[in-house]
N, C-alpha and C positions, 0 to 999 in steps of 0.2 A: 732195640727199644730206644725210642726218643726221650732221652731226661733233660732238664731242664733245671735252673736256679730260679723260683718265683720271685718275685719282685717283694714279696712280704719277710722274704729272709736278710733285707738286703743290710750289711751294718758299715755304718760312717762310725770313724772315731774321732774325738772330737778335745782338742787341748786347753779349747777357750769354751768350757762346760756351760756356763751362763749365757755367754752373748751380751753381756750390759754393756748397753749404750756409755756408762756411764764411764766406763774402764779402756785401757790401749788394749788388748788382749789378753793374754792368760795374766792372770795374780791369786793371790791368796785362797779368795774365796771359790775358785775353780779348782780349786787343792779339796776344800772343803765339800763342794759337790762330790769329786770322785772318793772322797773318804767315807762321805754317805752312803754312797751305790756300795762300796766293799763291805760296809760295816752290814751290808741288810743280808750276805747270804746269798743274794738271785743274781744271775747274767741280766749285765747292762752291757749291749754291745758297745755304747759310745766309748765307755771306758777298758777297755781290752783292748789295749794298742800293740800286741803283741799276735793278738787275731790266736790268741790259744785257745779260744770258748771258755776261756773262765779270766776270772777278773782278782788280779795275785799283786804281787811283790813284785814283779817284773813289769807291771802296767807300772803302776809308782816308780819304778825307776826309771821309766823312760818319758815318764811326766816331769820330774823330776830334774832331768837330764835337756826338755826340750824349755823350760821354763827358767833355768841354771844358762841357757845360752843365748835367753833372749829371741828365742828365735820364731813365737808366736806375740808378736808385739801389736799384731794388728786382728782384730775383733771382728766378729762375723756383721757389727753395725757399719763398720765402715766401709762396707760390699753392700747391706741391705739398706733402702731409704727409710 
């Protein structure tokens, strides 16, 4: 039997939640997106960065951790025109 992964399941996760032009990369308010997605109860795949299919205590720490090192300083505008 030939299975396959469709393209509709596919999930990116994503540290700089907004994208604002306006900002270097992840801050605050990308804390504040993923606090929303957790507060509502439903899978948001951007935010499962642990790829467990649920969206915990262990996404937040590795938000947390990647945000803590600096290490998303640069914004998906600075890639898009």
């Amino acid at each position: 039997m030939n299975q396959y992964c469709p393209l509709a399941n596919a999930t990116v996760v994503l540290f700089d939640q907004n994208g604002a032009v306006t900002t270097a990369g992840m801050d605050v308010t990308d804390l504040g997106a993923w606090l929303k997605e957790f507060g509502t109860g439903f899978y948001f795949g951007r935010s499962d960065y642990d790829m467990s299919g649920t969206v915990g205590v262990a996404d937040l720490s590795a938000w947390l951790k990647v945000f803590g090192a600096a290490s998303s300083i640069a914004g998906c505008a600075s890639y898009c025109p």
